[in-house]
PyMOL commands that place a pseudoatom at each C-alpha (Angstrom):
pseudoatom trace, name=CA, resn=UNK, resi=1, chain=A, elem=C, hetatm=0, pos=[-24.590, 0.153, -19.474]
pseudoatom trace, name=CA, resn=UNK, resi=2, chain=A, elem=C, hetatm=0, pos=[-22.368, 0.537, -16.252]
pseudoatom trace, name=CA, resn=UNK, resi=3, chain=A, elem=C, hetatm=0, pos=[-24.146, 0.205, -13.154]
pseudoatom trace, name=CA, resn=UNK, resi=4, chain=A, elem=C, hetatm=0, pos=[-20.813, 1.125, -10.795]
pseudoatom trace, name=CA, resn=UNK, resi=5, chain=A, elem=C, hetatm=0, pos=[-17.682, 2.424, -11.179]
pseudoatom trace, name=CA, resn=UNK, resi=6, chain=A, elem=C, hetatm=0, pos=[-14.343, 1.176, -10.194]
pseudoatom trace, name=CA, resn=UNK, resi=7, chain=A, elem=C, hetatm=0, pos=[-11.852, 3.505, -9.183]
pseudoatom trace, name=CA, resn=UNK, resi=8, chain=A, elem=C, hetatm=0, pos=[-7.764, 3.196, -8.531]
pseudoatom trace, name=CA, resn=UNK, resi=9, chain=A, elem=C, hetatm=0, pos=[-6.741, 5.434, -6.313]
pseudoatom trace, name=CA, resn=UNK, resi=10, chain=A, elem=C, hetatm=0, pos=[-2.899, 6.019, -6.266]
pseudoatom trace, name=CA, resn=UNK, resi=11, chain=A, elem=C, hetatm=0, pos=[-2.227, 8.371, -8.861]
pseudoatom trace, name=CA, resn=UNK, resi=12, chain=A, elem=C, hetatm=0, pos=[-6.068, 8.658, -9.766]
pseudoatom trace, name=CA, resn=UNK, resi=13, chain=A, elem=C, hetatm=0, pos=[-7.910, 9.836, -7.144]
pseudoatom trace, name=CA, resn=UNK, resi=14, chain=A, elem=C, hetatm=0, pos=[-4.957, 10.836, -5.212]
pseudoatom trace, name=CA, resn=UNK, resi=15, chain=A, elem=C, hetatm=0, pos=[-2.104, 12.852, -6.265]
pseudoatom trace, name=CA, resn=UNK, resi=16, chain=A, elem=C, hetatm=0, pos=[0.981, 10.529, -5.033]
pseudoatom trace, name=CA, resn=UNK, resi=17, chain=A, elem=C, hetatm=0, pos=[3.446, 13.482, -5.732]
pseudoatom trace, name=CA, resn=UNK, resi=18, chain=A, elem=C, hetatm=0, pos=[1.902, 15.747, -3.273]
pseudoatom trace, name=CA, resn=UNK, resi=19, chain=A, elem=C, hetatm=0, pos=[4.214, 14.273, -0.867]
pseudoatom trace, name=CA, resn=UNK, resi=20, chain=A, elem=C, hetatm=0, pos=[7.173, 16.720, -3.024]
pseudoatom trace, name=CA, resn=UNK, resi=21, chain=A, elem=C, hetatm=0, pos=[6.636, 19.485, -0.737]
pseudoatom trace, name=CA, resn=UNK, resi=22, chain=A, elem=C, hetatm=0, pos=[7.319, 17.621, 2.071]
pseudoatom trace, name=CA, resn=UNK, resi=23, chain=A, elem=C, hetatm=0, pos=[10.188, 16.057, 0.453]
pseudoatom trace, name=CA, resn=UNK, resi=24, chain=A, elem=C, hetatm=0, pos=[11.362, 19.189, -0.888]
pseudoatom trace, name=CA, resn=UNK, resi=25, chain=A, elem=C, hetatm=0, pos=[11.026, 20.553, 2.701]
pseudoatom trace, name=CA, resn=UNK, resi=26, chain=A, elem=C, hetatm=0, pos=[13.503, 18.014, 4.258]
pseudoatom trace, name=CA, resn=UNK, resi=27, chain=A, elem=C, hetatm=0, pos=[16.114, 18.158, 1.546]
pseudoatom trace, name=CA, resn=UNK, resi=28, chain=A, elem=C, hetatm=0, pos=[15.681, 20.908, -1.192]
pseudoatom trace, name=CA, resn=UNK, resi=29, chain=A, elem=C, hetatm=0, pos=[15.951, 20.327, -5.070]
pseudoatom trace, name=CA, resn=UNK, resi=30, chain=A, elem=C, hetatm=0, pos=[15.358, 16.647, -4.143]
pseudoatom trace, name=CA, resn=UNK, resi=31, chain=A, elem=C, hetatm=0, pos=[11.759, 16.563, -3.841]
pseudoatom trace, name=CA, resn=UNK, resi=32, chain=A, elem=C, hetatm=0, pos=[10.874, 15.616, -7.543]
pseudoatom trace, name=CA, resn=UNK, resi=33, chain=A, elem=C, hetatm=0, pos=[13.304, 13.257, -7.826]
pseudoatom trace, name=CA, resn=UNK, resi=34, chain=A, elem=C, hetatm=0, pos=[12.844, 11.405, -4.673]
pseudoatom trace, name=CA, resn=UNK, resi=35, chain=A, elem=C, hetatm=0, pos=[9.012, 11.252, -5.177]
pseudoatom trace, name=CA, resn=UNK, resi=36, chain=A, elem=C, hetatm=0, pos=[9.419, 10.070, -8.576]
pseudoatom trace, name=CA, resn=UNK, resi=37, chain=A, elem=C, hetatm=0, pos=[11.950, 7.062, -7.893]
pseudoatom trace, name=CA, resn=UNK, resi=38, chain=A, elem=C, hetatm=0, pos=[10.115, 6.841, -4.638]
pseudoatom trace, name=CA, resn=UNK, resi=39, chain=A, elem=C, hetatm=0, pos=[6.544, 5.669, -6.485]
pseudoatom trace, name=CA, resn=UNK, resi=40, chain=A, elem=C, hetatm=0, pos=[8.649, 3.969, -9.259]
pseudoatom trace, name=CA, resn=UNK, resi=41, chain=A, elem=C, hetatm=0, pos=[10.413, 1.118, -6.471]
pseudoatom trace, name=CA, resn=UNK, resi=42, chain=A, elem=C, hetatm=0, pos=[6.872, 1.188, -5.426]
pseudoatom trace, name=CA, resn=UNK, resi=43, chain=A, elem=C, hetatm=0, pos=[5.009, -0.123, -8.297]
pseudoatom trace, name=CA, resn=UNK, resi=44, chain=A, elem=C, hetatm=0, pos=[8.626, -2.516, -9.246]
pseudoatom trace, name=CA, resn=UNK, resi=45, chain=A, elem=C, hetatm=0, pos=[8.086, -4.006, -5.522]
pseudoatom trace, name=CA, resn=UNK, resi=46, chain=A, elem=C, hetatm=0, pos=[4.398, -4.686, -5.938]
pseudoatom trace, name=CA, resn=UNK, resi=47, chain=A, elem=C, hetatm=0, pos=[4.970, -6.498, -9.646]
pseudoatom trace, name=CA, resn=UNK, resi=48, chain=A, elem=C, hetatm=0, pos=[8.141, -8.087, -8.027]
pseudoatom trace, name=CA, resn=UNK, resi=49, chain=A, elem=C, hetatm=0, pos=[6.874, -9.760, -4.833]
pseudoatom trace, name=CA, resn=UNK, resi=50, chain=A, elem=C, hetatm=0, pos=[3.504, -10.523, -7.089]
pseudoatom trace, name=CA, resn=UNK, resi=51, chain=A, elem=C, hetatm=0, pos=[5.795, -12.458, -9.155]
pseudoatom trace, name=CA, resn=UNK, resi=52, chain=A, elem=C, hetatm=0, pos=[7.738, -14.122, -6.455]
pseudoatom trace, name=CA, resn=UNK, resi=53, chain=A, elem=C, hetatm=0, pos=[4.572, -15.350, -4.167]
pseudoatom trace, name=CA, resn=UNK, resi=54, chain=A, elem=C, hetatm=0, pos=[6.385, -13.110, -1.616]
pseudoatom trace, name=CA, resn=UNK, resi=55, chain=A, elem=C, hetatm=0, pos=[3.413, -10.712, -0.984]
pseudoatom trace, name=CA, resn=UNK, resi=56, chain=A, elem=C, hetatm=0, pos=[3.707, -7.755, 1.861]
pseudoatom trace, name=CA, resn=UNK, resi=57, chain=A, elem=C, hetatm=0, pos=[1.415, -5.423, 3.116]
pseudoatom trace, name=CA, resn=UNK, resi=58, chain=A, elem=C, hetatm=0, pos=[0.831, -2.016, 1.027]
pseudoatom trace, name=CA, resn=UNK, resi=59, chain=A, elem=C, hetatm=0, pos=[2.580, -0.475, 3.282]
pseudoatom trace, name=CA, resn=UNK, resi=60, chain=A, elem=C, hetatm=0, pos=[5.626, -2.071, 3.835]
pseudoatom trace, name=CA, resn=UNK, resi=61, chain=A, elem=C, hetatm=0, pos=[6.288, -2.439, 0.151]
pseudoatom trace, name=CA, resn=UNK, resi=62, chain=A, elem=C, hetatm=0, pos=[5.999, 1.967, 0.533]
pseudoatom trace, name=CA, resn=UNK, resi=63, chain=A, elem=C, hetatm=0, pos=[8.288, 2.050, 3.185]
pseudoatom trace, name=CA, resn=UNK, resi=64, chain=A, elem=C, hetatm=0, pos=[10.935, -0.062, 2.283]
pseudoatom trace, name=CA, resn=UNK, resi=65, chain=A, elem=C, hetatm=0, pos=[10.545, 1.559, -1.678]
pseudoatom trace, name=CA, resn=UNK, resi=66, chain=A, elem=C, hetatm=0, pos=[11.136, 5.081, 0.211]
pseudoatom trace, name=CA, resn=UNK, resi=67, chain=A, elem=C, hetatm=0, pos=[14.113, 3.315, 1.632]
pseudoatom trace, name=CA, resn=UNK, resi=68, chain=A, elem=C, hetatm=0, pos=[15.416, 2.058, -1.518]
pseudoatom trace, name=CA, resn=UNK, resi=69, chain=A, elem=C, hetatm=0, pos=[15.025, 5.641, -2.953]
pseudoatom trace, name=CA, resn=UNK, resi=70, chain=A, elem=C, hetatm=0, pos=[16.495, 7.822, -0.054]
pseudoatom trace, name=CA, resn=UNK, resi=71, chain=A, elem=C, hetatm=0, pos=[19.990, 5.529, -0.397]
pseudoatom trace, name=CA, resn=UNK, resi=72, chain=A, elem=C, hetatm=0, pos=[19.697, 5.480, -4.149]
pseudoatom trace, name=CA, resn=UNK, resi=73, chain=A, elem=C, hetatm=0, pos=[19.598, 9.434, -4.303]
pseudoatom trace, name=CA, resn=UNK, resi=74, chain=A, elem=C, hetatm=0, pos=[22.222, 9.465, -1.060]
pseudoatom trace, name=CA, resn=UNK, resi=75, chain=A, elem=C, hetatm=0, pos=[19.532, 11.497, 1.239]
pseudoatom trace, name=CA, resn=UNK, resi=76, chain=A, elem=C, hetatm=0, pos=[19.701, 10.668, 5.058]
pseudoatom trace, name=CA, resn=UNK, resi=77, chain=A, elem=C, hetatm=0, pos=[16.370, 9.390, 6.134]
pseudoatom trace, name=CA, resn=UNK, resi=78, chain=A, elem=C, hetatm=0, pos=[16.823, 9.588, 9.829]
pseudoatom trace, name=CA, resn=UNK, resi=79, chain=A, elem=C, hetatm=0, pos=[13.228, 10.370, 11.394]
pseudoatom trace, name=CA, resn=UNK, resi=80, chain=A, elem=C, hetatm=0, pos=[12.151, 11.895, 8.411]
pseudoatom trace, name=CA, resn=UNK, resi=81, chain=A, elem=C, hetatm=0, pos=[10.290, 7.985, 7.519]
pseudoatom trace, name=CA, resn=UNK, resi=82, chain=A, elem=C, hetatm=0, pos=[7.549, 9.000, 9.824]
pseudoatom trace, name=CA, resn=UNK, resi=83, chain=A, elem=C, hetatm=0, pos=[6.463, 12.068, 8.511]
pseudoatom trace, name=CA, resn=UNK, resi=84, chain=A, elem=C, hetatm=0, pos=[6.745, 10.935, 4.924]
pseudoatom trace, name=CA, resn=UNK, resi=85, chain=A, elem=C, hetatm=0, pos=[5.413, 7.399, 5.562]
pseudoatom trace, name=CA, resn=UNK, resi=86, chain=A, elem=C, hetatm=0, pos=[2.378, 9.703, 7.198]
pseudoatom trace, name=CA, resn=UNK, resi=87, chain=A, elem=C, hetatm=0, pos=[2.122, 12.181, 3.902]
pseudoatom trace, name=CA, resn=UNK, resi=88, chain=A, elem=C, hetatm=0, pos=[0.577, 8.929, 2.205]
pseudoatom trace, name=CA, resn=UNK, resi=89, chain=A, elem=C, hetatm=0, pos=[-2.489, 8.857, 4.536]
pseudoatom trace, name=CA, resn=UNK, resi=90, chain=A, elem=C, hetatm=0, pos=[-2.951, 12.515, 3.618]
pseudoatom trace, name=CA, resn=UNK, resi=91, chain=A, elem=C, hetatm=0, pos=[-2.379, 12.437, 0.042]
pseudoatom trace, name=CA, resn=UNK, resi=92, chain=A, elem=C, hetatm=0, pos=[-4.140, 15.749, -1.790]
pseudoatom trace, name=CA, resn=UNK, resi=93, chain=A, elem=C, hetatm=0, pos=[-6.837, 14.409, -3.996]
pseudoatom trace, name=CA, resn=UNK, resi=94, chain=A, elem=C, hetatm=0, pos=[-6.212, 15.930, -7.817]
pseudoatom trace, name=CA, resn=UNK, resi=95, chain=A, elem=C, hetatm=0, pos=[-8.443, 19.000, -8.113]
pseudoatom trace, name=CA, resn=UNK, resi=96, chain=A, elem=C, hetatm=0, pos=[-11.324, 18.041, -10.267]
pseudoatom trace, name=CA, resn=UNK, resi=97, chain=A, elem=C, hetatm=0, pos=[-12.109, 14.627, -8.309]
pseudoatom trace, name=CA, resn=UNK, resi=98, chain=A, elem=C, hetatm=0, pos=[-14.521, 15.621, -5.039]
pseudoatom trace, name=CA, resn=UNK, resi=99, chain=A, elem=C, hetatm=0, pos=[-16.928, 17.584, -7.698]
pseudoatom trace, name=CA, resn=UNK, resi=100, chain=A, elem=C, hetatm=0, pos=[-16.586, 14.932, -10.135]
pseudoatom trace, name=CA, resn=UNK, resi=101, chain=A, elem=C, hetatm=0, pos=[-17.371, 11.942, -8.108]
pseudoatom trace, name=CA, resn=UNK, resi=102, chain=A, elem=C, hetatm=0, pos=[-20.242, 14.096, -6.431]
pseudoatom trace, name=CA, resn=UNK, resi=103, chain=A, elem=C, hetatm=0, pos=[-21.758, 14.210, -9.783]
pseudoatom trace, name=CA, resn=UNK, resi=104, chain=A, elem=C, hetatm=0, pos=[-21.353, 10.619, -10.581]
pseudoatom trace, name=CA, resn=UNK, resi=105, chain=A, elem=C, hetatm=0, pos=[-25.108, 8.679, -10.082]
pseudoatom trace, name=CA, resn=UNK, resi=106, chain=A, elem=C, hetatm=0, pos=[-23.146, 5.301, -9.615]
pseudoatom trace, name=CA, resn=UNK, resi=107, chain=A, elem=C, hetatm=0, pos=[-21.972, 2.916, -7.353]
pseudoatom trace, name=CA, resn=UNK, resi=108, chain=A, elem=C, hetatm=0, pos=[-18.355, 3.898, -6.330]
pseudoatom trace, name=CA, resn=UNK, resi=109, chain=A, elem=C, hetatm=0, pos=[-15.987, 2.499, -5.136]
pseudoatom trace, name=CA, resn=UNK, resi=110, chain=A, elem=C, hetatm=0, pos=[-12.056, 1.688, -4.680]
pseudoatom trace, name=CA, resn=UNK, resi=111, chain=A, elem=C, hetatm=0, pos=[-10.038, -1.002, -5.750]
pseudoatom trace, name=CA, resn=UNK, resi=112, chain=A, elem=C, hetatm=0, pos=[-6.384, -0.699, -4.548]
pseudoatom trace, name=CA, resn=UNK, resi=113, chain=A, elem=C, hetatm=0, pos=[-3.146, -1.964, -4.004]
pseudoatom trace, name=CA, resn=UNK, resi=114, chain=A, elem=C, hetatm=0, pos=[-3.698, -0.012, -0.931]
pseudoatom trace, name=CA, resn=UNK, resi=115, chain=A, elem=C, hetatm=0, pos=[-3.556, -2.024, 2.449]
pseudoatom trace, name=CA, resn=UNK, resi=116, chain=A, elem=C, hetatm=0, pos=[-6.373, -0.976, 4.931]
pseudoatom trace, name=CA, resn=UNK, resi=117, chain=A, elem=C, hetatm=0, pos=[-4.213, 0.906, 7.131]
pseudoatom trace, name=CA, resn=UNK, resi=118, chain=A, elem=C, hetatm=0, pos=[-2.928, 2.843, 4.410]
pseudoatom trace, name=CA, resn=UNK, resi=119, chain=A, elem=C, hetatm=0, pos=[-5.973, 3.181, 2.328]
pseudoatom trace, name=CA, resn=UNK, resi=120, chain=A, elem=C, hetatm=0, pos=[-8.643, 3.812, 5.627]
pseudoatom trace, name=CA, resn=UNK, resi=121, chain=A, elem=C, hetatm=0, pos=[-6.999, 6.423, 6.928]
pseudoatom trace, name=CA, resn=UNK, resi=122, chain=A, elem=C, hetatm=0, pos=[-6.697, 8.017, 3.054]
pseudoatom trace, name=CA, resn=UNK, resi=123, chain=A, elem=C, hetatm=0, pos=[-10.207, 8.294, 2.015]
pseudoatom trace, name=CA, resn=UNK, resi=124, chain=A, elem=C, hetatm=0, pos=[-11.479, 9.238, 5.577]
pseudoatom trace, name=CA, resn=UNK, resi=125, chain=A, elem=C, hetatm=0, pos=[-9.075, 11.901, 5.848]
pseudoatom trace, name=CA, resn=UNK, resi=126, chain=A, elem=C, hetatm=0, pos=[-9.789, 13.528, 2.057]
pseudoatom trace, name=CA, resn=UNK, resi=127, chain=A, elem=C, hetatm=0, pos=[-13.735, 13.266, 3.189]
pseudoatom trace, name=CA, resn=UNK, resi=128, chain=A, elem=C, hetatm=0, pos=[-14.455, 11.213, -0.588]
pseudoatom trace, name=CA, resn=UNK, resi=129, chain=A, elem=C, hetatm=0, pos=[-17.220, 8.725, -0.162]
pseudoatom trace, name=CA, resn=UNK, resi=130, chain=A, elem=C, hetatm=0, pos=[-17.491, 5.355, -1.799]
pseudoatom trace, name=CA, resn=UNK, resi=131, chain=A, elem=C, hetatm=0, pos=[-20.180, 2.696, -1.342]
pseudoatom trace, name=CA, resn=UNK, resi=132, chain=A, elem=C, hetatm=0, pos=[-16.615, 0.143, -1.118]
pseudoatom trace, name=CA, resn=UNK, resi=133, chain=A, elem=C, hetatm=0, pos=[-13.477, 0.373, -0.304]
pseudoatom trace, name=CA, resn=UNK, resi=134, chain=A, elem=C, hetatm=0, pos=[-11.672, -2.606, -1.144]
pseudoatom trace, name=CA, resn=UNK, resi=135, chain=A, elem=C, hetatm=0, pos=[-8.034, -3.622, -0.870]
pseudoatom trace, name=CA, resn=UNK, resi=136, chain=A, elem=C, hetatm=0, pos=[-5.948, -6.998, -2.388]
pseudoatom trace, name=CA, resn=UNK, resi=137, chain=A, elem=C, hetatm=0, pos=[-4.815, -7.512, 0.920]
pseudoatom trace, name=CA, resn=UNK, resi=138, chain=A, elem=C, hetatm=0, pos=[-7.197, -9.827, 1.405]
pseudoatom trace, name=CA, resn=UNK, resi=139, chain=A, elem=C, hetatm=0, pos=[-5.988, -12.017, -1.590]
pseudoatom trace, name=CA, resn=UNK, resi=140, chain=A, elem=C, hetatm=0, pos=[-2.313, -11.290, -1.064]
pseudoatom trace, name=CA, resn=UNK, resi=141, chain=A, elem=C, hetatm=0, pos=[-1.489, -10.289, -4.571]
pseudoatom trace, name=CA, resn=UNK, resi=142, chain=A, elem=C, hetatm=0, pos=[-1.042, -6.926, -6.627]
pseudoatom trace, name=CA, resn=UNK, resi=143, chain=A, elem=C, hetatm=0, pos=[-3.011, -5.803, -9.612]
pseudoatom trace, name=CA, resn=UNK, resi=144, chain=A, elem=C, hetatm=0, pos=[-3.086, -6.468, -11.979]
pseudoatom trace, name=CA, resn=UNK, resi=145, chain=A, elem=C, hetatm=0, pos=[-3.890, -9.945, -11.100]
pseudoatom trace, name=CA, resn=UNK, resi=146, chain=A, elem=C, hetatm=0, pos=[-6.750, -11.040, -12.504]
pseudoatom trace, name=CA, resn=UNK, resi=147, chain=A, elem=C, hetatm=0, pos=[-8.755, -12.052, -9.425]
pseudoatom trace, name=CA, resn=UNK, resi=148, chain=A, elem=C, hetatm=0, pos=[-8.139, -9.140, -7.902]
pseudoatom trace, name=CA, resn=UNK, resi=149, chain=A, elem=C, hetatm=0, pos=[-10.746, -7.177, -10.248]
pseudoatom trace, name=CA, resn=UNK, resi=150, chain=A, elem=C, hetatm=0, pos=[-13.117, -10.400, -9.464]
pseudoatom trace, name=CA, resn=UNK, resi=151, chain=A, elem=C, hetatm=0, pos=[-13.107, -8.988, -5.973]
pseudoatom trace, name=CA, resn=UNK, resi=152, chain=A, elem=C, hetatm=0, pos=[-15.059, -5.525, -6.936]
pseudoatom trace, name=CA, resn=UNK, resi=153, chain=A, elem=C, hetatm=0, pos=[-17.778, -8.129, -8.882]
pseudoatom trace, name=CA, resn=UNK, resi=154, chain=A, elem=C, hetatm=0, pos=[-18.316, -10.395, -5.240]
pseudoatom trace, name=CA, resn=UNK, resi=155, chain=A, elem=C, hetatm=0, pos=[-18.565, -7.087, -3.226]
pseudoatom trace, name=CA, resn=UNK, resi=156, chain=A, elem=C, hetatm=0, pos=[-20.520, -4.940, -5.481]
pseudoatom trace, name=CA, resn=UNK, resi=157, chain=A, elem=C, hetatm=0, pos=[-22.970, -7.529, -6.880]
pseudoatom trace, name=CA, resn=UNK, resi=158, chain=A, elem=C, hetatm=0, pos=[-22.200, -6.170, -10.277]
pseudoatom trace, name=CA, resn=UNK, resi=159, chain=A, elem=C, hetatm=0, pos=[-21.507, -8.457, -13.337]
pseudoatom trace, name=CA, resn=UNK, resi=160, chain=A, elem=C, hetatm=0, pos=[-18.489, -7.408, -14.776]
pseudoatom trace, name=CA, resn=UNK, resi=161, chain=A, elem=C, hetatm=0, pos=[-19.627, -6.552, -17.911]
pseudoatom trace, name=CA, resn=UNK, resi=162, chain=A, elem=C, hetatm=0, pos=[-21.751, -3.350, -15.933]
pseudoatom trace, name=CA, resn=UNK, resi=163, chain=A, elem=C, hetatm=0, pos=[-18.767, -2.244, -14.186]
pseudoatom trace, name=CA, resn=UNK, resi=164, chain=A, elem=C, hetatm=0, pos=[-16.436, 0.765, -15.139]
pseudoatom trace, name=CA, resn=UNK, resi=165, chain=A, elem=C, hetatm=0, pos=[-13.249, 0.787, -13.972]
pseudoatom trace, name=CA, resn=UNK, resi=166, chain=A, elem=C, hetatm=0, pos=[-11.080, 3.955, -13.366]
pseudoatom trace, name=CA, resn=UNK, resi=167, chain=A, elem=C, hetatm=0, pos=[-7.362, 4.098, -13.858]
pseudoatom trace, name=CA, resn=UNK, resi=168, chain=A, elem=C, hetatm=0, pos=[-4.513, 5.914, -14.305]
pseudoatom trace, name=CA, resn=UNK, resi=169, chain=A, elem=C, hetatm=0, pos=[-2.032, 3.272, -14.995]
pseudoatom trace, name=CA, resn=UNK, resi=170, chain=A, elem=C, hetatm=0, pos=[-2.027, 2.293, -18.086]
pseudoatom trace, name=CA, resn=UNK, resi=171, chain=A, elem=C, hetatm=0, pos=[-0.991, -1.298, -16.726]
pseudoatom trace, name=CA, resn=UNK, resi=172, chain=A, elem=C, hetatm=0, pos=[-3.806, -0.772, -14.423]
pseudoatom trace, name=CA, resn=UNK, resi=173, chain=A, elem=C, hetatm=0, pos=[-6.753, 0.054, -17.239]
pseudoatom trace, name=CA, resn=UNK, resi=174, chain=A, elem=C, hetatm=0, pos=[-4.768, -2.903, -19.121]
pseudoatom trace, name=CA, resn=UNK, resi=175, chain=A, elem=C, hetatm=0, pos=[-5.471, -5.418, -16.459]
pseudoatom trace, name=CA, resn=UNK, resi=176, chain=A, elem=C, hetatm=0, pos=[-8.361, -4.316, -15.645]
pseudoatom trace, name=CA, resn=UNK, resi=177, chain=A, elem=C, hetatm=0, pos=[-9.470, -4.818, -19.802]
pseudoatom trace, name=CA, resn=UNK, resi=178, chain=A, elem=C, hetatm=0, pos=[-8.377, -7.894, -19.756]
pseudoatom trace, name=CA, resn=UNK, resi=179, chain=A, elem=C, hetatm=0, pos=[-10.048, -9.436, -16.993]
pseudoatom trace, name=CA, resn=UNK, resi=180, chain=A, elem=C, hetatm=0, pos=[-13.411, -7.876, -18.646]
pseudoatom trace, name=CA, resn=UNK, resi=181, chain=A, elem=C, hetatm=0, pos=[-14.344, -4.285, -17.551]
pseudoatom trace, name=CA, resn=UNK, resi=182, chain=A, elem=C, hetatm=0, pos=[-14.995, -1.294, -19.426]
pseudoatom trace, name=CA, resn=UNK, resi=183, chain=A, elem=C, hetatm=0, pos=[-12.266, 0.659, -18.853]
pseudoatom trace, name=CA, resn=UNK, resi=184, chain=A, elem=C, hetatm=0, pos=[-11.868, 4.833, -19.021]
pseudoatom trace, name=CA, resn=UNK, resi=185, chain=A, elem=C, hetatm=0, pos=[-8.023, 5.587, -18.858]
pseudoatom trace, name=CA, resn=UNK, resi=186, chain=A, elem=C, hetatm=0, pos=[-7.197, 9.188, -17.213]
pseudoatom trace, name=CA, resn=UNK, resi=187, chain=A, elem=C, hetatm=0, pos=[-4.380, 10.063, -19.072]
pseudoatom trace, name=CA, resn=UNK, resi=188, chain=A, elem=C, hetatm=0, pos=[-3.153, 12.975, -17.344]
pseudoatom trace, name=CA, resn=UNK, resi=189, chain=A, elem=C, hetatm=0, pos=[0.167, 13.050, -19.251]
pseudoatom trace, name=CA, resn=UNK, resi=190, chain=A, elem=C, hetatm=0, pos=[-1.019, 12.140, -22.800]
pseudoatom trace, name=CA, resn=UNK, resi=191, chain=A, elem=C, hetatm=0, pos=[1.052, 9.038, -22.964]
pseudoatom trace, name=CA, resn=UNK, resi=192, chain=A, elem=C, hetatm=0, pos=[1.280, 6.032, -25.265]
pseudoatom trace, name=CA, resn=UNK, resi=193, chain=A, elem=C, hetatm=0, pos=[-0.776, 3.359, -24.533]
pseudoatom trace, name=CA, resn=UNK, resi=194, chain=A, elem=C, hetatm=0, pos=[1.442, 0.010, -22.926]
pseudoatom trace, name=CA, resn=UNK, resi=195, chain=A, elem=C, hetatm=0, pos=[1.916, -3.347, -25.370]
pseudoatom trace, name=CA, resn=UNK, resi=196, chain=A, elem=C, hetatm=0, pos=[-0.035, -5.094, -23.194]
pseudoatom trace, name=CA, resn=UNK, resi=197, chain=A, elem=C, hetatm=0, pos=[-2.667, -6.703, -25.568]
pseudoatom trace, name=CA, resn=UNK, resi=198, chain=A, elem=C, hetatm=0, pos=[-5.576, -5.183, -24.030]
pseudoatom trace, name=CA, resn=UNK, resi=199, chain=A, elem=C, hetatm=0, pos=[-6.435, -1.112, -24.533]
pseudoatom trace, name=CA, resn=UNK, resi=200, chain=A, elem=C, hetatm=0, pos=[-8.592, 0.884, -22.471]
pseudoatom trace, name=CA, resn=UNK, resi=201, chain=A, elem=C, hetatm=0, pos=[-11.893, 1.154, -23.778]
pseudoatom trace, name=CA, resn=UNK, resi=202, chain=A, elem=C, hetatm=0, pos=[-11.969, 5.349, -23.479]
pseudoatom trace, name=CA, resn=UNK, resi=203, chain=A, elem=C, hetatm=0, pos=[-8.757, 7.725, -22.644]
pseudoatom trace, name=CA, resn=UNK, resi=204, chain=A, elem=C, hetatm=0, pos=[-10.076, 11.151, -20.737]
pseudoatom trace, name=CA, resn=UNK, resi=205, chain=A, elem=C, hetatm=0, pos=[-7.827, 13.669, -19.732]
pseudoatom trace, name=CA, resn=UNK, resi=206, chain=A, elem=C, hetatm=0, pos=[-9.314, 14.041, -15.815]
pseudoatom trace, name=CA, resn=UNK, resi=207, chain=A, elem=C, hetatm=0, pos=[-12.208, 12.859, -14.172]
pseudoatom trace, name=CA, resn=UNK, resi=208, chain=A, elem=C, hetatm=0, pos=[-13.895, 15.311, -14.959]
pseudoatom trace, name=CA, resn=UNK, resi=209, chain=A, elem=C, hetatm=0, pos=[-14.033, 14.522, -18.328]
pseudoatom trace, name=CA, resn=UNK, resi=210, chain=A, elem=C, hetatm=0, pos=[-15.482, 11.132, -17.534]
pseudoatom trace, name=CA, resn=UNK, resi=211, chain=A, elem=C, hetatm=0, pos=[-17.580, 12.579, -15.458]
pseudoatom trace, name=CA, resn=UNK, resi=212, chain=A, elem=C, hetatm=0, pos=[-19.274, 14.228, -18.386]
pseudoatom trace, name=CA, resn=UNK, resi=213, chain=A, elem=C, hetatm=0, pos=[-19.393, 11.292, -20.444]
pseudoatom trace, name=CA, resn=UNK, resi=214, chain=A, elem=C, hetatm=0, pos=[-20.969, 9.215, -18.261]
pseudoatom trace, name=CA, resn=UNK, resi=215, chain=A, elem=C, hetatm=0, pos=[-23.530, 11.925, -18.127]
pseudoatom trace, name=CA, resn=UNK, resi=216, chain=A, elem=C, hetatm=0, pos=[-24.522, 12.362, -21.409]
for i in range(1, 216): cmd.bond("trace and resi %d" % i, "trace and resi %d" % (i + 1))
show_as sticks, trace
zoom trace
């Protein structure tokens, strides 16, 4: 029986592609496609500079992936970096999530890739409330590294085995497996599950969804 759940939040919580608007706003027809190849050099840096032992803040991994994607697509970045590099700390939670954790009679809280002054500024501007917030930059390595899900058992007090965890990467909900949670997959785009040797334990369409399983 899980006494707390675990939650990612890029791309779970928080919509990542909310930033296309803003995107969209600086150079139009663009916005998808930076946002897309934007979060894709993203998650490639994190694996990458796990692999290397060449670990950088959250947020310098963001801003040189935005970089990367701006010259790769041939837009002029100029002082635009601010204002997008400042569209992450206001990131639109997905619809469903405020009611949904609000129903939730667990322990909550957030396990991210997110460094603190990334992730901080995030949850206190969307007004979601966790019992934890808790960042690998303390450990200086990306998910899904195994001792980085051993960090929500030290702060939560929770043996692993009572701990949901909440993804939307299906590498995410694979590492997670792996190292021992239950894991609930939101599979917002009804996708395959990854080769990874380890399958999330549920798939749910939104959190929502969990929501109402946990509460049966």
């Amino acid at each position: 029986m899980q006494r707390a759940l675990v939650f990612d939040a890029y791309g779970t919580l928080y919509d990542v592609h909310s930033v296309i608007a803003l995107c969209e706003r600086f150079w139009p027809g663009k916005g998808a496609p930076l946002s897309q190849l934007w979060r894709t050099k993203q998650l490639e840096y994190t694996w990458q500079r796990s692999l290397m032992k060449r670990y950088a803040p959250f947020s310098t991994v963001t801003r040189e992936a935005l970089r990367y994607a701006c010259a790769a697509l041939a837009l002029p970045l100029g002082d635009h970096e601010r204002e997008l590099m400042d569209a992450y700390l206001h990131l639109s939670p997905f619809p469903e999530v405020p009611a949904a954790l609000e129903r939730l009679p667990l322990k909550r809280a957030i396990l991210s890739n997110g460094s603190p002054d990334m992730l901080d500024p995030l949850v206190r501007n969307s007004g979601l409330r966790f019992d934890a917030v808790l960042s690998v930059d303390e450990l200086r390595v990306y998910k899904p590294a195994p001792q980085v899900y051993e960090l929500a058992v030290k702060r939560l007090g929770v043996p692993k085995q009572a701990i949901g965890f909440v993804s939307s990467n299906c590498w995410d909900a694979a590492g997670a497996k792996s190292f021992g949670f239950t894991v609930f997959w939101i599979n917002r785009a009804n996708a395959p599950v990854d080769a990874l040797g380890a399958a999330p334990d549920r798939q749910v369409a939104h959190l929502g969804e969990l929501a109402d399983e946990v509460l049966r």
